[in-house]
C-alpha positions in Angstrom: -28.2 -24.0 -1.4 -27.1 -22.0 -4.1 -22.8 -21.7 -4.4 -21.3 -18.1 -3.9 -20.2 -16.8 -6.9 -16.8 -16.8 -7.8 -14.6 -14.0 -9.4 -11.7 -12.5 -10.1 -9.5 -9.4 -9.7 -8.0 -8.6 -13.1 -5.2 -6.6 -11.6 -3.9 -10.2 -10.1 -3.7 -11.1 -13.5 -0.6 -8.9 -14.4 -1.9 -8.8 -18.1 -3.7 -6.1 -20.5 -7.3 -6.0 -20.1 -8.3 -7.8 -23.0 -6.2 -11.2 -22.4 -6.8 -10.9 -18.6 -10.6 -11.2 -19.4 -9.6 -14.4 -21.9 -7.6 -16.0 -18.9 -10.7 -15.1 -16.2 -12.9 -16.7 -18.7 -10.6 -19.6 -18.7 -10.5 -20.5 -15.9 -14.7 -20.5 -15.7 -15.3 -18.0 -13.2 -18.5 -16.0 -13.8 -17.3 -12.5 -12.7 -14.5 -9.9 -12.3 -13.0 -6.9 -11.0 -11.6 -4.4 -12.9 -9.3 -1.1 -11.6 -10.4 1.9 -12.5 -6.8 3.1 -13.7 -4.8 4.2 -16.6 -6.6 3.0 -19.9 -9.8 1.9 -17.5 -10.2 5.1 -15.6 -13.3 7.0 -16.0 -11.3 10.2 -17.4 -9.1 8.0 -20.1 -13.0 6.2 -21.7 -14.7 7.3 -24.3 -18.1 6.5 -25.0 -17.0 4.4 -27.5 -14.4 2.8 -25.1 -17.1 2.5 -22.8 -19.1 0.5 -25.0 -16.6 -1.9 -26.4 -15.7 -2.7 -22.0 -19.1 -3.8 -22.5 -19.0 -5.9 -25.7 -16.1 -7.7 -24.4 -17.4 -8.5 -21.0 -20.3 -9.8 -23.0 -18.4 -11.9 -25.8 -16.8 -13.8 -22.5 -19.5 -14.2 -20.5 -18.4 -12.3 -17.7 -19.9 -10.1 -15.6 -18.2 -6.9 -12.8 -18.5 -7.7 -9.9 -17.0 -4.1 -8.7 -14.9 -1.4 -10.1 -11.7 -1.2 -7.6 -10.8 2.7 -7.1 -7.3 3.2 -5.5 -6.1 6.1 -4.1 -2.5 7.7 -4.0 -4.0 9.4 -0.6 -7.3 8.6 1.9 -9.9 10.8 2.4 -8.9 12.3 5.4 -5.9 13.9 4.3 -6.3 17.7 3.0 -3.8 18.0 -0.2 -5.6 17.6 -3.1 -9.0 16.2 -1.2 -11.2 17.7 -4.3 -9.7 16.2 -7.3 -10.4 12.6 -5.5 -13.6 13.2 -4.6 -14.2 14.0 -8.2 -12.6 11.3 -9.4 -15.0 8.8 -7.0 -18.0 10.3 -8.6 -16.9 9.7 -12.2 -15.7 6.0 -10.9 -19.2 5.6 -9.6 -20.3 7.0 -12.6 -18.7 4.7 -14.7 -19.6 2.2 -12.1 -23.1 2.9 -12.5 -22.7 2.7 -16.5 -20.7 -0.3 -17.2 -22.9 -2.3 -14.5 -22.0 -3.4 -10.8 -23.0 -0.6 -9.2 -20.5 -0.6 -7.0 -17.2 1.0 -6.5 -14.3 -0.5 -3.8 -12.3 1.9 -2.1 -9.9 1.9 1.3 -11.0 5.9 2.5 -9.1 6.2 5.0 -8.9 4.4 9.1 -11.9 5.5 11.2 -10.8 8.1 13.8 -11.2 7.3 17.3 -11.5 11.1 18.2 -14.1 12.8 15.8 -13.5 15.9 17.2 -9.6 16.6 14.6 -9.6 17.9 11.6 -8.8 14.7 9.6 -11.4 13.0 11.2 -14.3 16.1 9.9 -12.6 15.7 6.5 -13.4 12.3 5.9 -16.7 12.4 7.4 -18.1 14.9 4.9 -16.2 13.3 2.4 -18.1 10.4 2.5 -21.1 12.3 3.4 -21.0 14.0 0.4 -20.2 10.4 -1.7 -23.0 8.4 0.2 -25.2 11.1 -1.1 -23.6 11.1 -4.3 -24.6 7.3 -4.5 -28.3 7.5 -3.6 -28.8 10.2 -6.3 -27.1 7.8 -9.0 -28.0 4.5 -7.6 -24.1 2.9 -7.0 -23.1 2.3 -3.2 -19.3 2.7 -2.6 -18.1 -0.1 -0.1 -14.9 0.5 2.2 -11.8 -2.1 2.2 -11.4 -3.8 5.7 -8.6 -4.2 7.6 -7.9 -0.7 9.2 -10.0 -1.1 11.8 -11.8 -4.0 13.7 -15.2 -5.0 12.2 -17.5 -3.5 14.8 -15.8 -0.3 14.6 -16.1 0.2 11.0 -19.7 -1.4 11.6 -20.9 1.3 13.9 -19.3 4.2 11.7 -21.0 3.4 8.6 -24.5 3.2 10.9 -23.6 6.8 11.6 -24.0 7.7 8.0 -27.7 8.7 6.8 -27.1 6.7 3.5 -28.2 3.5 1.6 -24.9 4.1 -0.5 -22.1 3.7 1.8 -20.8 0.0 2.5 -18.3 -2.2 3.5 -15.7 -4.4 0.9 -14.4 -7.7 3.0 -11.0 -8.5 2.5 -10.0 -11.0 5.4 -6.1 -11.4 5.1 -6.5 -7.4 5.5 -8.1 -7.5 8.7 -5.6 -10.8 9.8 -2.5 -9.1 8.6 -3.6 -5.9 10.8 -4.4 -8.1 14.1 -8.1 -8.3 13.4 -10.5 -10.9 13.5 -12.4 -11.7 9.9 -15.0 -13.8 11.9 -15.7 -11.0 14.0 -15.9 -8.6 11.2 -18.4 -10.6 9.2 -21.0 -11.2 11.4 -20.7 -7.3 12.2 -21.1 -6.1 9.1 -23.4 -8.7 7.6 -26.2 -5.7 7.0 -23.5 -3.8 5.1 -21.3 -6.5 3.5 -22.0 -6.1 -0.1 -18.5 -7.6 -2.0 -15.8 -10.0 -0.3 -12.0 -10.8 -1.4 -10.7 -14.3 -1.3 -7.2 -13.3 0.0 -5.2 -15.5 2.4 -2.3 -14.7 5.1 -0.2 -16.1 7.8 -0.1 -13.9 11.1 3.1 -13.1 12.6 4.6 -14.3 15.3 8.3 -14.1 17.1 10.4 -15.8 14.3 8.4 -14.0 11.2 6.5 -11.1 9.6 2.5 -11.8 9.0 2.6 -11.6 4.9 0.2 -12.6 1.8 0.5 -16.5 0.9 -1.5 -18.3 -1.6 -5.9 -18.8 -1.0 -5.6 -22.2 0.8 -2.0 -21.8 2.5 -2.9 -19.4 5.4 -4.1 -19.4 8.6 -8.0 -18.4 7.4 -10.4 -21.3 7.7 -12.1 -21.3 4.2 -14.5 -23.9 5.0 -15.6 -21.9 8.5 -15.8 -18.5 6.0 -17.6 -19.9 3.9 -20.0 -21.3 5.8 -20.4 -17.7 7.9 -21.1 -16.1 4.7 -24.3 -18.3 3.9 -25.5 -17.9 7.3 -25.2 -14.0 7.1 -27.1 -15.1 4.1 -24.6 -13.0 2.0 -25.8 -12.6 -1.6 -22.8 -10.8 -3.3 -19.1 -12.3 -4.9 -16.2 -13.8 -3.8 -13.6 -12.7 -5.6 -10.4 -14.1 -5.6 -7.1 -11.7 -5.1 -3.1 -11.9 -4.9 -1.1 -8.7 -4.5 2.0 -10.1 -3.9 4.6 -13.3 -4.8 6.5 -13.9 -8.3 3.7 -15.9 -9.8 0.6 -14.0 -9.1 -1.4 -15.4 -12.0 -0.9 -19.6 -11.0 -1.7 -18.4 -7.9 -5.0 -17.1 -8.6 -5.7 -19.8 -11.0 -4.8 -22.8 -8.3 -7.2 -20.7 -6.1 -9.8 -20.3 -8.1 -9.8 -24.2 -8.2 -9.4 -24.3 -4.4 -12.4 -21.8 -3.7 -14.4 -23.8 -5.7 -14.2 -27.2 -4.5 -14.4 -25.1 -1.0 -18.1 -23.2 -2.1 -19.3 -26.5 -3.9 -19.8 -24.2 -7.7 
């Protein structure tokens, strides 16, 4: 069977875009993530910028695997709700032009009561982005770990678009008392990009928190294993937000995943 792909965030890296694509292609992984912030946001490109993102993913033999969007606030809060929908579509704009077709973004926690105004905001929100995405051909898949699987499962099924689909992050759903299992074989239809992230849960003596891929409580050989027999076909891309060394981190689990997917 063929391995899962392996990639990397570049934000994990903590270095400029240009050497954190020289260390990704280092450590001979085939694909990364880039942020669409600052110097790499859609507004700050040129054409020309555009094109040398391009050239330089090419010169290392990389490809994106997504184009990570974050948000100062979700979708279902009023204040400035136009300006970030606008900035999405040039995201998956940019997303569309620079290759992955696919833009990563946390939107918001699925309301339990559809009925509030919060709740109707970020429905047509991404009502208005899913539609957005069929007309340009790049889907825009929601971060994990706000809700359990099957509930973020049957919202996007509510949607009347090919576009809108889910990022899995599992030490996001852990960390929030959810179960990553459970939320992969939920979402296998709609699972179209996956984090390599690792936690410890919580318990009386300690806070759940971030550790190193390989020193949490997430069974990597059982995860991997679930994702070839939801027959997933996308990345697994490793991630560290936190801890003082971020970038040995990410290297020593780069070399973990891959003894772990066997590529």
């Amino acid at each position: 069977m063929k391995p899962i792909p392996i990639g990397v965030r570049l934000e994990s890296l903590g270095l400029e875009f240009r050497a954190a694509l020289n260390e990704a292609a280092r450590l001979g992984v085939g694909g990364v993530q880039l942020d669409a912030v600052g110097p790499l946001s859609p507004e700050a490109l040129s054409q020309s910028g555009r094109r040398t993102i391009a050239a330089m993913l090419r010169n290392t033999n990389l490809q994106l695997t997504a184009i990570g969007c974050p948000l100062r606030r979700t979708l279902e809060v009023a204040e400035n709700l136009e300006p970030r929908l606008e900035h999405l579509r040039k995201v998956m704009s940019l997303a569309y032009e620079l290759g992955p077709r696919l833009v990563l973004v946390v939107a918001g926690q699925v309301p339990e009561n559809e009925d509030t105004p919060e709740a109707r905001r970020l429905r047509e929100a991404l009502t208005d982005l899913g539609r957005f995405g069929d007309r340009i051909g790049t889907t825009l898949a929601l971060e994990t770990g706000l809700e359990a699987g099957p509930v973020l499962a049957r919202y996007l099924a509510s949607f009347d678009s090919g576009s809108l689909a889910a990022n899995l992050d599992p030490a996001n759903l852990l960390l929030h008392g959810f179960d990553p299992f459970e939320a992969m074989q939920a979402l296998r239809e709609r699972l179209v990009h996956c984090h390599a992230r690792d936690c410890r849960k919580g318990s009386v003596s300690r806070a759940a928190r971030e550790v190193p891929l390989g020193a949490g409580d997430i069974d990597w050989l059982q995860f991997v294993e679930t994702l070839r027999e939801i027959e997933y076909r996308g990345w697994l891309v490793v991630e560290r937000e936190e801890g003082d060394n971020r970038r040995a981190d990410v290297a020593s689990g780069v070399a973990f995943l891959r003894r772990v997917v066997g590529g």
